[in-house]
TIVO-185132 format. One line per 10 residues: number of its first residue (from 1); for each residue y, x, z of C-alpha. Coordinates in nm, 4 decimals. Layout:
<rs>
NUM	Y X Z; ...
</rs>
This chain:
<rs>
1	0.7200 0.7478 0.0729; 0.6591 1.0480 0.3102; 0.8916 0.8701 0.6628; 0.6792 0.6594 0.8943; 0.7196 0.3384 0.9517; 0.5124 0.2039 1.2685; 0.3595 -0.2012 1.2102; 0.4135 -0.2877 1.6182; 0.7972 -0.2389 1.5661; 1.0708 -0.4499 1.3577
11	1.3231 -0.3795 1.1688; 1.7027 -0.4187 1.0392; 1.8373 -0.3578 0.7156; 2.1150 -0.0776 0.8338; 1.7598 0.1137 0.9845; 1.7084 0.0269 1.3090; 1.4157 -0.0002 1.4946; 1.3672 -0.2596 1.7774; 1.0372 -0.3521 2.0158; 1.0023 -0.6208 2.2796
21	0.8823 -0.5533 2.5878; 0.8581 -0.7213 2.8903; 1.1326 -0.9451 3.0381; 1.3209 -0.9240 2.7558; 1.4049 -0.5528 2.7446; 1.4398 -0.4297 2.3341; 1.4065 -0.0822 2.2961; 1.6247 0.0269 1.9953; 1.6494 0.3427 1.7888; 1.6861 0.4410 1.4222
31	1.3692 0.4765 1.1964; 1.2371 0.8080 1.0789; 1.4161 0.6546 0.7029; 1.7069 0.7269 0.8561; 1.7424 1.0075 1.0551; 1.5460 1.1920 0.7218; 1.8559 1.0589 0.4801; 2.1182 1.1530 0.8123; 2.0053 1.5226 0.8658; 2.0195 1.7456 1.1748
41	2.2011 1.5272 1.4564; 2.4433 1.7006 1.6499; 2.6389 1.4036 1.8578; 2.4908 1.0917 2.0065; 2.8256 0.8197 2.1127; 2.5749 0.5881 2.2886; 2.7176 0.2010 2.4548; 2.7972 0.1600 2.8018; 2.5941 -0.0093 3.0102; 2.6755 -0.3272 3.0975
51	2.8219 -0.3974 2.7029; 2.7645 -0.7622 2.5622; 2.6516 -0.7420 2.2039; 2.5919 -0.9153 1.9379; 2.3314 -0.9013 1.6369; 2.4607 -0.7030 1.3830; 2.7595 -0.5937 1.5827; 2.8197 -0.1829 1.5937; 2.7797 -0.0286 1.9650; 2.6993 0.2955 1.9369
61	2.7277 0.6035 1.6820; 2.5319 0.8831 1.5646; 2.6519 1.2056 1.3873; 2.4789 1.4590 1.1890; 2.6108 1.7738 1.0118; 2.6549 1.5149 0.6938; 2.8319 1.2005 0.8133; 2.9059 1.0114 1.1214; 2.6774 0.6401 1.1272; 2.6755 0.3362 1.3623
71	2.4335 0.1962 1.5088; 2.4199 -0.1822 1.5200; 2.2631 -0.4463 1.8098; 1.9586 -0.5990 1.6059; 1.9381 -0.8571 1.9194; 2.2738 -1.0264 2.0753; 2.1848 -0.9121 2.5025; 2.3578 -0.6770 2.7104; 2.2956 -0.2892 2.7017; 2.0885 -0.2895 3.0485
81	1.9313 0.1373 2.9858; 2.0914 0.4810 2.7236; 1.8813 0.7342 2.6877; 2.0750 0.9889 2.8589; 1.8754 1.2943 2.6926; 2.0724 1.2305 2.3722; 2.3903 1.3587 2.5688; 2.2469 1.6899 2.5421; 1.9849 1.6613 2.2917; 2.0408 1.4261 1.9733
91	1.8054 1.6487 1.7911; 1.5274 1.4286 1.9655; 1.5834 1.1209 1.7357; 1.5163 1.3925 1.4115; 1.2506 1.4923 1.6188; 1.1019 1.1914 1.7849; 1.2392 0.8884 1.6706; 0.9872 0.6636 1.8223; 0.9275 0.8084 2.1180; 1.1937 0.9926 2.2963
101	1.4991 0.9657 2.0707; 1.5422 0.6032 2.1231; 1.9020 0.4923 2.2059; 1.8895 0.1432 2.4049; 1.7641 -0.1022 2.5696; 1.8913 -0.4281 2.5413; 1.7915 -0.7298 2.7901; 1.8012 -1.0681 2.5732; 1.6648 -1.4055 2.5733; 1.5916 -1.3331 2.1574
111	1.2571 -1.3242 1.9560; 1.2345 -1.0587 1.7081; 1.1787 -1.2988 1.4594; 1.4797 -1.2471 1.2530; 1.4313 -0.8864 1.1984; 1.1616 -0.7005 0.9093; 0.8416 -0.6226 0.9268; 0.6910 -0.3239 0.8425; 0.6118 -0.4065 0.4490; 0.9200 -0.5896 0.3907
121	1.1139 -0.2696 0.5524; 0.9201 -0.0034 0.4071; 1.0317 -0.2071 0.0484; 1.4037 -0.1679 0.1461; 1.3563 0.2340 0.2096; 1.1316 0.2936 -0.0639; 1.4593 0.0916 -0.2944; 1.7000 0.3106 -0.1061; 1.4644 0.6468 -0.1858; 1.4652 0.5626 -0.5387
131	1.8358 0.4686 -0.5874; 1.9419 0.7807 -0.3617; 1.6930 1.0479 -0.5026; 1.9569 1.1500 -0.7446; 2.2752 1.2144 -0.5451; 2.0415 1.3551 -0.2391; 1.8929 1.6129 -0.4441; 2.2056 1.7093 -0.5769; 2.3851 1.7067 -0.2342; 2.1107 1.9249 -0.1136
141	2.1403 2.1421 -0.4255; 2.4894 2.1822 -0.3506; 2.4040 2.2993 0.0278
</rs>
């Protein structure tokens, strides 16, 4: 599997990414999986601040040149911080997805605990790789 899948962070099963840090601030953004399967992004709908969410629930959306995705809360918190540069710039999450093409931060009283870790989410790409391989090569045959 070629996409990059850092041990410090944990995971969902829709592909996104979340790290605790201090207070109780979880930084969230998609996984390198994802934004390889998405293509070039070209529109970043990011939460307001201030939203409630829930795990699970969808608040915010990302588009490439292939489809339109949403993004889902891995924590229930409030959206306290957007990363602003994806306004301009959603090609940073192709680019950086890591690092400077995170979406949110979310202030919550949750433990990661729920979410993957790094094997068990690296098995759920690798499943995806092998079940998709067929349609994304023709896709990108077709392209």
């Amino acid at each position: 599997m070629s996409s990059t899948i850092p041990t410090d962070l944990r995971y969902t099963e829709t592909h996104e990414w979340a790290l605790l840090q201090d207070e109780g601030i979880v930084t969230v953004g998609i996984t390198d999986h994802a934004q390889h399967l998405l293509g070039d992004l070209v529109f970043v709908e990011l939460p307001e601040i201030g939203r409630v969410v829930t795990a699970a629930e969808s608040c915010a959306v990302i588009e490439s040149v292939k489809a339109a995705s949403d993004i889902f809360s891995p924590v229930d918190g409030a959206v306290v911080e957007v990363n602003e540069l994806l306004t301009d710039n959603p090609e940073l999450i192709n680019e950086d997805p890591y690092g400077e093409g995170w979406i949110m931060r979310i202030k919550t009283s949750a433990t990661l605990d729920g979410l993957l870790d790094a094997a068990a989410y690296e098995a759920i790409a690798v499943d995806e790789d092998e079940d998709e391989a067929g349609s994304l090569t023709s896709a990108k045959l077709a392209g």
